[in-house]
Each structure stands twice: as C-alpha cells, then as structure tokens.
C-alpha positions as a Markdown table, in Angstrom:
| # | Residue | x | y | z |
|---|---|---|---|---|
| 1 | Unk | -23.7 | 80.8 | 129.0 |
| 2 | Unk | -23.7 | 84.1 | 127.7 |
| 3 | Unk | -26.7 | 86.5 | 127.4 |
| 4 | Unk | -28.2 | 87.4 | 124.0 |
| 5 | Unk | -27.5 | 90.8 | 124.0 |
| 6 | Unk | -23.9 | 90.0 | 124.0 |
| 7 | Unk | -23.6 | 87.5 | 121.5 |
| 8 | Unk | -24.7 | 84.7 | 123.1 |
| 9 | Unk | -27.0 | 81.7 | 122.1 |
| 10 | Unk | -28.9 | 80.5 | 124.9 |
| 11 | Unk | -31.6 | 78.6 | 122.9 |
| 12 | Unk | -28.8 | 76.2 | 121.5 |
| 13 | Unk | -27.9 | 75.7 | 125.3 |
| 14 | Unk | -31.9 | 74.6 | 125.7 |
| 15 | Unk | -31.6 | 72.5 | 123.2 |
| 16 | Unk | -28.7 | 70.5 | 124.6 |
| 17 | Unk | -30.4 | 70.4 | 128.2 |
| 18 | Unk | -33.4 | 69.2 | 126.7 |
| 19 | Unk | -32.1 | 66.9 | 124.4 |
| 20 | Unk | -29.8 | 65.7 | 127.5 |
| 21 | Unk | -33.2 | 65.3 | 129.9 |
| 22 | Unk | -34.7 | 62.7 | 126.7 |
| 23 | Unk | -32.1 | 61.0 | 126.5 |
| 24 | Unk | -31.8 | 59.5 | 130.1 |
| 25 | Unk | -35.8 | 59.9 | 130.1 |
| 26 | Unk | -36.0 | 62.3 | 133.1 |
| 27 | Unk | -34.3 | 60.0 | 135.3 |
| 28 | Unk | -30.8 | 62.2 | 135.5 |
| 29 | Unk | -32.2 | 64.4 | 137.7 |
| 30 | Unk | -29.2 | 67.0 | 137.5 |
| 31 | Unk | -29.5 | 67.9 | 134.1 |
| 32 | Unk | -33.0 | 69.6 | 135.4 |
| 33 | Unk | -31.0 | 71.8 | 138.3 |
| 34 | Unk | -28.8 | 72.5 | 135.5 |
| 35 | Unk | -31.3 | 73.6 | 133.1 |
| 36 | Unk | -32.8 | 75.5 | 135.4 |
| 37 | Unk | -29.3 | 77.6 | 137.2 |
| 38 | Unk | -28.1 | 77.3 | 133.8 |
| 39 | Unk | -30.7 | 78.6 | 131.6 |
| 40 | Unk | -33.8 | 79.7 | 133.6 |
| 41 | Unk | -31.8 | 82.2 | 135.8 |
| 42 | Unk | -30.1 | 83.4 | 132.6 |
| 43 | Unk | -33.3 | 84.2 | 131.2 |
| 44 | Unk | -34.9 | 85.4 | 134.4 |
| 45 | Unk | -37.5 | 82.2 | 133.3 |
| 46 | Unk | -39.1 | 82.0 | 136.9 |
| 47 | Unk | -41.5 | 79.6 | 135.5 |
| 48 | Unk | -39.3 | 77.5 | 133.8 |
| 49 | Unk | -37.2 | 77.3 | 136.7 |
| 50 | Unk | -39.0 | 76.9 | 139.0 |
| 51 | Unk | -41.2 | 73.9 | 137.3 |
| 52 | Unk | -37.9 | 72.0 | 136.6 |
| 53 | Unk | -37.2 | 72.1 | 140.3 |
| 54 | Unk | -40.4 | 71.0 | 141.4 |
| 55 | Unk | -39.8 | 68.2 | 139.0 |
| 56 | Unk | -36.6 | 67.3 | 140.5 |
| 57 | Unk | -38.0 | 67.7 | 144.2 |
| 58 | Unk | -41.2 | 65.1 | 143.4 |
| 59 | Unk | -39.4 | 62.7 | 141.5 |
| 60 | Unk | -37.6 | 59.3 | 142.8 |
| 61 | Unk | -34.3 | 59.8 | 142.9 |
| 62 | Unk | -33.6 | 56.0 | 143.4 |
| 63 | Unk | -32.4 | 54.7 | 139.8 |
| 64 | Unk | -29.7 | 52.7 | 138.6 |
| 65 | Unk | -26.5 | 54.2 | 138.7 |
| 66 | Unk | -27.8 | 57.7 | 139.6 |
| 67 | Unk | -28.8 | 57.4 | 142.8 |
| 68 | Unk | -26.3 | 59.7 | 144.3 |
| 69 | Unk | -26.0 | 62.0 | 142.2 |
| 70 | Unk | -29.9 | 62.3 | 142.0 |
| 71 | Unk | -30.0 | 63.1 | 145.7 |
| 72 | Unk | -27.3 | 65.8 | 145.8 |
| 73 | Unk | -29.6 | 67.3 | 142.8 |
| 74 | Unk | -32.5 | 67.4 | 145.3 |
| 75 | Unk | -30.9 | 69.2 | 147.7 |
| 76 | Unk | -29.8 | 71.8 | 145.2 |
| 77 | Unk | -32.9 | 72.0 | 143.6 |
| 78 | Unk | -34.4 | 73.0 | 147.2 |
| 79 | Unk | -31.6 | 75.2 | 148.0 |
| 80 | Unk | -32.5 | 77.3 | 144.5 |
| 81 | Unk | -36.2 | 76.7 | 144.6 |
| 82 | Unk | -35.2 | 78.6 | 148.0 |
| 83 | Unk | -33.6 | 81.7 | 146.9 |
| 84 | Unk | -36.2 | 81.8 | 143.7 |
| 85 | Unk | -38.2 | 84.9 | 144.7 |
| 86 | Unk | -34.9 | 86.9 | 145.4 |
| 87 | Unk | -33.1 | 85.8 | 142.2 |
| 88 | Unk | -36.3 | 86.7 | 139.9 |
C-alpha cells in the first residue's frame, strides 16, 4: 500500500481487510496479521495493531480448514507484537 501523501488510499485497503475478517467471522486469523503489517504499520496505528495481534494471539486457531495457516499467523503475530515498540 501506498501512503496518503503520495497518492495512496489506505482506507479502501481497511475496508477490504475488514470486509475480508467478516466474511470468514474472525476465524482466518491471517487476515488480522495482515491488517495489522499491512495497514497499522502504514499508518503508525500502534493501537490498531497491536489490538489485532492480541486478537490473533488469544484466539483458537483450531478451525476447519485453517488450522495451519492459523498457527503460522500466531507466530507472526508474536514476532510483530514483538518488535511493536521499535516500529511505532
């Protein structure tokens, strides 16, 4: 994504992650590492990003068909909730 002062629209990109998060009802737990590395850091969001990893860290990532990838999303959401206070 590209930054609003050049040209960029970052609020459609919200729209998509959120709409993306609704959609599967919270259960595809990537979409929230992605909105957060995404669109958080973008925005230098600290709160935002850091709440959508929390999320991803507390919830269970057992579910049908998204098991795996669920996991690999908790350890990234770790790894970034990690190097939050540098990045912000």
């Amino acid at each position: 994504q590209v930054p609003p002062s050049l040209g960029g629209k970052p609020e459609v990109g919200r729209e998509h992650f959120e709409k993306a998060i609704a959609l599967t009802e919270g259960h595809h737990l990537m979409a929230k590492v992605l909105f957060a590395k995404q669109y958080a850091r973008l925005m230098f969001d600290q709160d935002l990003h850091d709440s959508l990893l929390e999320e991803v860290l507390a919830a269970e990532p057992e579910y049908d068909g998204l098991t795996l990838i669920n996991g690999l999303a908790q350890r990234q959401a770790q790894e970034l909730l990690d190097e939050s206070s540098d990045y912000f």
